[in-house]
C-alpha positions in Angstrom: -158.0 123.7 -34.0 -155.4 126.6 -33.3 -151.9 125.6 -34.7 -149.2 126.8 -32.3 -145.3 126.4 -32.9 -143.8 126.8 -29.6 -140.0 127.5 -29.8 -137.5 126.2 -26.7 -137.2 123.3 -24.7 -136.9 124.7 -20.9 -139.8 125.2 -18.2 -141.4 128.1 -19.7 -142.0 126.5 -23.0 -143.2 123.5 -21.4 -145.4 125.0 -19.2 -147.2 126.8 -22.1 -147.3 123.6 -24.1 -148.9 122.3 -21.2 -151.9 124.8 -21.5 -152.1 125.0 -24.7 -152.4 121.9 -25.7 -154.5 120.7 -22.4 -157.1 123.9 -24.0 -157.4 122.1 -27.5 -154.9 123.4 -29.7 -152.1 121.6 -32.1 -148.2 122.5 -30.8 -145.5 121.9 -32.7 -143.0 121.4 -30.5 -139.4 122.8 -31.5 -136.6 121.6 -29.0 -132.5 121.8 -30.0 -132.0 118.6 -28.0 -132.7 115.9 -30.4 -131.9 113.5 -27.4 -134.7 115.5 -25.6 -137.0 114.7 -28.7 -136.8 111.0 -28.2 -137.5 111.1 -24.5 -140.9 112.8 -25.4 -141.9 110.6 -27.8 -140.7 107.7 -25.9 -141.8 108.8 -21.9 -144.4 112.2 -23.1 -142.2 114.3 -20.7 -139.9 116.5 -21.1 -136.5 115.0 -19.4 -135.1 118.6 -18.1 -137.8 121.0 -17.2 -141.0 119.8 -15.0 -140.9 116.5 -15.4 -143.8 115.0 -14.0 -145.8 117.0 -16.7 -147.2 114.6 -19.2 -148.5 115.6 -22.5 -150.4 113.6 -25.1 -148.9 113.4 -28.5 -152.4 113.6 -30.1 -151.8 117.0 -29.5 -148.0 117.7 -29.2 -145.7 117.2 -31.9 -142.5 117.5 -30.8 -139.6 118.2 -33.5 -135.7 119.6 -34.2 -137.0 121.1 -37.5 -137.3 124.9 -37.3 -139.0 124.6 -40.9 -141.4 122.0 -40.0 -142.7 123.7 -36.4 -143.5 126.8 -37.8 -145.0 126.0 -41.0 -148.3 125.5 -40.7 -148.4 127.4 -37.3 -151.4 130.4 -36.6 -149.5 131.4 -34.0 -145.7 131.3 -33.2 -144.4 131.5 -29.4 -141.0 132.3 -28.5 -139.7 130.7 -25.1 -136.1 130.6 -25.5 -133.8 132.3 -23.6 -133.0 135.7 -25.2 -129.7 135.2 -26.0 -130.5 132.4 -28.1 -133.0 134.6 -30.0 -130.9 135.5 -32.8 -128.8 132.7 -33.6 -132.3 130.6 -34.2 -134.3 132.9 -36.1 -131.8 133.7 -38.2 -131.7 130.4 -39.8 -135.6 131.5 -41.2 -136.2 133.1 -44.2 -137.0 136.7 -44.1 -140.4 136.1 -45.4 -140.8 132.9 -43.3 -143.5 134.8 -40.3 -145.3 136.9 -42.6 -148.5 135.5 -41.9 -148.1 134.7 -38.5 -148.6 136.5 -35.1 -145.9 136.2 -33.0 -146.1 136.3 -29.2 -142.7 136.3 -27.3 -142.4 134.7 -23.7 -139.1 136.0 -23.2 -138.2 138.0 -20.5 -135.0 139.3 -21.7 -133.3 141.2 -24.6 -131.2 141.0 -27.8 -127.5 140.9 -26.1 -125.1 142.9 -28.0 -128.1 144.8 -29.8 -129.6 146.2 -26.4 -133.0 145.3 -28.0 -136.5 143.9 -27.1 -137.7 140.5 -28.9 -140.9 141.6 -30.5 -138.5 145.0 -31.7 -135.9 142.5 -33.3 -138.5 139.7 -34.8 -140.1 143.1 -36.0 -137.2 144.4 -37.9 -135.8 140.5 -39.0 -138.7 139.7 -40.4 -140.8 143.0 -41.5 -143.5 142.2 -38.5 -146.1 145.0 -37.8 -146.5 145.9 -34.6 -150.0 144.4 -34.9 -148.7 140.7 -35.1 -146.7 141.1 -31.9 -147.7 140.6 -28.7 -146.5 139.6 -25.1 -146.5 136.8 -22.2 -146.4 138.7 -18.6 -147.6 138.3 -15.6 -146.6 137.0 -11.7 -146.8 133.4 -13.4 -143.8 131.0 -12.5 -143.9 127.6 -14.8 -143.3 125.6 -11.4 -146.7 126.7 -10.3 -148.2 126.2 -13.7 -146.9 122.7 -13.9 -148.9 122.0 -10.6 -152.1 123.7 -11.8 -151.9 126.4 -8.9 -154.0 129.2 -9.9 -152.2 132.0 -11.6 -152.6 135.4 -14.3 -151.0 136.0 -17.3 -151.3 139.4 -19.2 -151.0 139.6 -22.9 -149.7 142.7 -24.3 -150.0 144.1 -27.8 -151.5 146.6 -29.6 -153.6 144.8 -31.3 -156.8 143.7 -29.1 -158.1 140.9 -31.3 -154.6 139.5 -30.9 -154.5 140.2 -27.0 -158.0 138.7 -27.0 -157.5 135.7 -29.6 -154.1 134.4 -27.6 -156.1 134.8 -23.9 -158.5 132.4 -25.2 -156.3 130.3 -25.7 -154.3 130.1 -22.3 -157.3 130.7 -19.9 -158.7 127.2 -18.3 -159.3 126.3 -14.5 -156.6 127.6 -13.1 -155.2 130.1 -15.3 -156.4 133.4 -15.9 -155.6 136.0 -18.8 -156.6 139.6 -19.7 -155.4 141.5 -22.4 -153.2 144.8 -22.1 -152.1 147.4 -25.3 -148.9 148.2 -23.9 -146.5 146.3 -25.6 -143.2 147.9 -25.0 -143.6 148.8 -21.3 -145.2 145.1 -20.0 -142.1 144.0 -22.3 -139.2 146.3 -20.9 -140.6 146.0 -17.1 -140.6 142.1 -17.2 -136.8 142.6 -18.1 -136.1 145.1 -15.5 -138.1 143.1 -12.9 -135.6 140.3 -13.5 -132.2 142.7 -12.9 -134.2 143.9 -9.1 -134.5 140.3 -8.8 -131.0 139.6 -9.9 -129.9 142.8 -7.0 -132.2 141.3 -4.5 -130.6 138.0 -4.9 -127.4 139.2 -4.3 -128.6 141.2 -0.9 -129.8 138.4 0.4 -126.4 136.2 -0.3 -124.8 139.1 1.9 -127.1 138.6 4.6 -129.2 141.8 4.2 -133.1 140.6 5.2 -136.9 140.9 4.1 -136.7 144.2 5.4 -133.8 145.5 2.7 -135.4 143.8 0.3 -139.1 145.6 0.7 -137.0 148.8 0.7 -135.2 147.8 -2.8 -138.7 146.7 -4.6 -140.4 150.1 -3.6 -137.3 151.6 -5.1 -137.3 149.6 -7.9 -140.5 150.4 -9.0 -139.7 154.0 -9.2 -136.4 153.4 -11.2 -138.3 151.0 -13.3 -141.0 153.9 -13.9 -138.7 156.9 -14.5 -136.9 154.5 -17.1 -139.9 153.6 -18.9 -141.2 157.5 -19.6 -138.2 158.3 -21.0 -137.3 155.3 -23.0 -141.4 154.9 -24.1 -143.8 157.6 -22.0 -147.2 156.7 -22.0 -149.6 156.6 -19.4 -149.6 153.1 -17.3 -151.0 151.7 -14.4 -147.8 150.2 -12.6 -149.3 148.9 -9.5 -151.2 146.2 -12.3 -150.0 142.7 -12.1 -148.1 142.3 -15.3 -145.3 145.1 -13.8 -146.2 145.1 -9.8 -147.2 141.3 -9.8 -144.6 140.2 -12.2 -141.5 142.4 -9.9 -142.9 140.6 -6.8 -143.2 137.2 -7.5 -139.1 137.5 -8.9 -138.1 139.2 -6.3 -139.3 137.0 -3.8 -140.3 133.6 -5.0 -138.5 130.4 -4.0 -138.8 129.6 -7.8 -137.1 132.6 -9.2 -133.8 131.8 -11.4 -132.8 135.4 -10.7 -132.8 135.6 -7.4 -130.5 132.5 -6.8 -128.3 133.4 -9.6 -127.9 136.3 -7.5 -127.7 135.0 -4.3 -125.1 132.9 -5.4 -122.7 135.4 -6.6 -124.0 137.7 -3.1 -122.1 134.4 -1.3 -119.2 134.5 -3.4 -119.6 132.5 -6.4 -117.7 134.1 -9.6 -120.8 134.6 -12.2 -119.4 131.6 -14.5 -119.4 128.8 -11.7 -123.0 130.2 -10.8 -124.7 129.9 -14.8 -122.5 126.2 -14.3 -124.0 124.8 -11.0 -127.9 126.4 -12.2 -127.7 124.8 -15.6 -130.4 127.8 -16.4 -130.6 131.4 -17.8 -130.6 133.8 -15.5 -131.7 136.4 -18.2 -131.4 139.3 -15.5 -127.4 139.0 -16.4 -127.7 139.6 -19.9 -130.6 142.2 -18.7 -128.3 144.3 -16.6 -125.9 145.4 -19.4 -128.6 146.1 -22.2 -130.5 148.4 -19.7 -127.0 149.9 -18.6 -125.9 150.7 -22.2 -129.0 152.2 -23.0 -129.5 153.9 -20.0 -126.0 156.0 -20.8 -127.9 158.0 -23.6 -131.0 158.4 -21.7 -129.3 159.2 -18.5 -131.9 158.2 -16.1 -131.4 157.7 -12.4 -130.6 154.0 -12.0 -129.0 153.0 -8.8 -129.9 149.5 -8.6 -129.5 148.8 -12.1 -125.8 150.6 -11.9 -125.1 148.6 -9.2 -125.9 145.5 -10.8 -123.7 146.0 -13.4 -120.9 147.4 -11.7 -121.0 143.8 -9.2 -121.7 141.5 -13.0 -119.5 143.3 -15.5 -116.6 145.5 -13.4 -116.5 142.8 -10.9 -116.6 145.4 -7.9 -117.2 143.3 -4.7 -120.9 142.9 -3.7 -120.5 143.9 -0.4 -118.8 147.0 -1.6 -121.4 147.3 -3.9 -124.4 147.1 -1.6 -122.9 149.2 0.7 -123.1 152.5 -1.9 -126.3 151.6 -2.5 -127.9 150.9 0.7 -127.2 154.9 1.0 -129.0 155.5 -2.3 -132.4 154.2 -1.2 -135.3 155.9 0.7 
């Protein structure tokens, strides 16, 4: 039996405790809500995130022990929200992951350090790059939790990882292939989230499916000229774990970042919006990383500028949108 410590309590992390441990494996279950903690033991759901989902305790150990979840864990997922990265890991010992492999779910990065997970769990914990790897894919937990089918990529550049974590996701209704890219599945499933974001906010303006098809065929060549010059390689973009994963954000009924957007595109200030969601919209925290690095690599980045110039210099979105409805093509 593969032992799996599974870090965060939201619909992600359930969702992946839900395949995991329907496919066989152990999870130890680490959630910050010891209040949450009882109602699993108690009910077997979580009381928060996808609800109806029931889990057997044979099989699902939930705990508020850091410690405890990950030590006797094969395999350690991260599914927090990325700015809760750091102020959790830090708590372990340096030497606490050596022997584990360590696949993030996040799609977000580092705040303040403008960094990706797997680079910062890297340099906390002195990871090779060959015990990272990465959940993408057009694959929303809503879905998962009602056993629609859907398709996960795992990247990492090491295929027996890739492979070995596959395995243990793929059942009826999921499917998983493995991928070597690492950095670029990682970055593009953070970018995806700040067109999302944009998109959200164009359509709280009143702007329609038509602007939006314009701003994801853009976005994918923003998102590609940013990727050679922060990591070139050749890559297939059109593949679900960047295409798939860009479309499903942008336009999906489920997607956090789109109605944290749309919110703020009908004039809610971005701190009532993150109040009335009660989730992460990780595109926010997204939009400045990207920004701040982008100022050394100086790509073009229209949507991404404008993004930040509606979140962070509070420039009105229908201001906004206007400058760069003349930027696209």
């Amino acid at each position: 039996m593969e032992k799996i410590a599974m870090l965060g309590g939201g619909s992600w992390a359930t969702a992946l405790t839900k395949i995991l441990s329907e496919n066989g494996a152990r999870v130890d279950w680490w959630l910050r809500a010891k209040d949450d903690i009882q109602h699993l033991l108690r009910t077997r759901h979580n009381p928060r995130y996808l609800s109806a989902v029931q889990f057997d305790l044979n099989r699902v150990y939930p705990t508020a022990d850091l410690d405890e979840a990950i030590e006797e864990a094969d395999w350690l997922v991260l599914a927090v929200p990325a700015a809760f990265v750091q102020p959790v890991l830090d708590k372990l010992d340096r030497d606490a992951l050596k022997h584990k492999r360590v696949v993030s779910a996040i799609k977000g990065m580092i705040p303040g350090k403008n960094q990706l997970v797997t680079d910062y769990v890297a340099e906390r914990f002195r990871l090779g790059r060959a015990q990272l790897g990465v959940i993408a894919g057009p694959c929303h937990a809503e879905e998962v939790a009602l056993e629609k089918q859907s398709y996960l990529t795992i990247g990492s550049p090491d295929a027996e990882l890739a492979l070995g974590f596959c395995e243990l996701l793929r059942n009826r209704y999921v499917r998983a292939h493995p991928a070597n890219d690492l950095d670029g599945i990682e970055y593009c499933a953070v970018m995806k989230n700040i067109i999302a974001l944009t998109g959200g906010i164009a359509h709280g303006l009143g702007y329609g499916d038509n602007f939006l098809a314009v701003l994801v065929s853009n976005a994918v060549q923003e998102i590609r000229r940013f990727l050679q010059a922060i990591n070139p390689q050749p890559r297939d973009l059109s593949a679900s774990a960047y295409l798939g994963d860009l479309l499903v954000t942008a336009y999906s009924q489920f997607s956090r970042n789109r109605t944290f957007g749309s919110m703020v595109g009908r004039g809610y200030s971005v701190k009532s919006a993150q109040l009335e969601m009660n989730m992460v919209a990780e595109g926010y925290y997204a939009v400045k990383s990207i920004f701040e690095l982008n100022k050394k690599l100086k790509v073009n980045m229209p949507i991404t500028a404008a993004a930040y110039r509606v979140l962070y210099e509070r420039v009105a979105p229908a201001v906004e949108l206007e400058i760069l409805k003349e930027q696209l093509r």
